[in-house]
C-alpha positions in Angstrom: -8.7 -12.0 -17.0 -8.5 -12.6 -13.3 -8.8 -9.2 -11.2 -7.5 -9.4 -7.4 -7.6 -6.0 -5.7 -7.5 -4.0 -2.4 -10.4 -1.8 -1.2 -7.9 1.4 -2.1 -9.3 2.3 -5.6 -12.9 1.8 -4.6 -12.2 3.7 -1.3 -10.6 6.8 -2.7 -12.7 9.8 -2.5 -13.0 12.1 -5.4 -15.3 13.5 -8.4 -16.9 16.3 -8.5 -18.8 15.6 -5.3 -16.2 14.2 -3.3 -17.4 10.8 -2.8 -15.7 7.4 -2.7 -15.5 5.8 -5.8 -17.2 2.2 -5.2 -17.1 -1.0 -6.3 -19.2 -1.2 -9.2 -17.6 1.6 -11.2 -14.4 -0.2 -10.4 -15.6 -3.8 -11.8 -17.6 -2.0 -14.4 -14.5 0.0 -15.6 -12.5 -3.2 -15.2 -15.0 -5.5 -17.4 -14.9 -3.1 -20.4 -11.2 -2.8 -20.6 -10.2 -6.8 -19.8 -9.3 -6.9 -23.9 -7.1 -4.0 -24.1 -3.1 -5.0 -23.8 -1.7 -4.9 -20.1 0.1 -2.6 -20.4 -3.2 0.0 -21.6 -4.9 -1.2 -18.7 -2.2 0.3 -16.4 -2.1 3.8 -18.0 -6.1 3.8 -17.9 -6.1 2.6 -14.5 -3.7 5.1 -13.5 -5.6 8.2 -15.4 -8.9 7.1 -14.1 -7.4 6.8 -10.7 -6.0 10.5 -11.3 -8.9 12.1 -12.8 -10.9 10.7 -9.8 -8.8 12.3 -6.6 -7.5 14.9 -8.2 -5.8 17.0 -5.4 -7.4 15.0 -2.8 -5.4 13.0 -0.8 -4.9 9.5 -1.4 -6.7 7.9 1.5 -5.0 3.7 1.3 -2.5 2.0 -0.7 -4.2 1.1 -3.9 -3.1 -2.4 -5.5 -4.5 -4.1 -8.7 -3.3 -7.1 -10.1 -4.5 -8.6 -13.4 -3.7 -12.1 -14.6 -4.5 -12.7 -18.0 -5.5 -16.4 -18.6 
């Protein structure tokens, strides 16, 4: 898997403290579900996202693109 990706995911703040959400988590939650179908990715991208912000507002456009090789 190829990941390209804006700084929106890793930017958006959230969690219980209300802190952005980084980079590592992001490639670390990206590495353990490179196996999983495409279209599984998307909905736990999307719930993780979600989860994250919860009723904060979403602070950038976010925009993942996998490439499976």
């Amino acid at each position: 898997m190829l990941f390209l990706f804006t700084d929106g995911f890793a930017d958006q703040f959230g969690g219980e403290k209300g802190k952005k959400f980084k980079y590592k988590p992001l490639r670390d939650f990206l590495f353990a579900n490179a196996e999983k179908e495409m279209s599984e990715q998307l909905s736990s991208l999307t719930l993780t996202f979600d989860n994250w912000k919860k009723e904060l507002e979403q602070v950038d456009d976010v925009c993942i693109i996998g490439i499976k090789l």
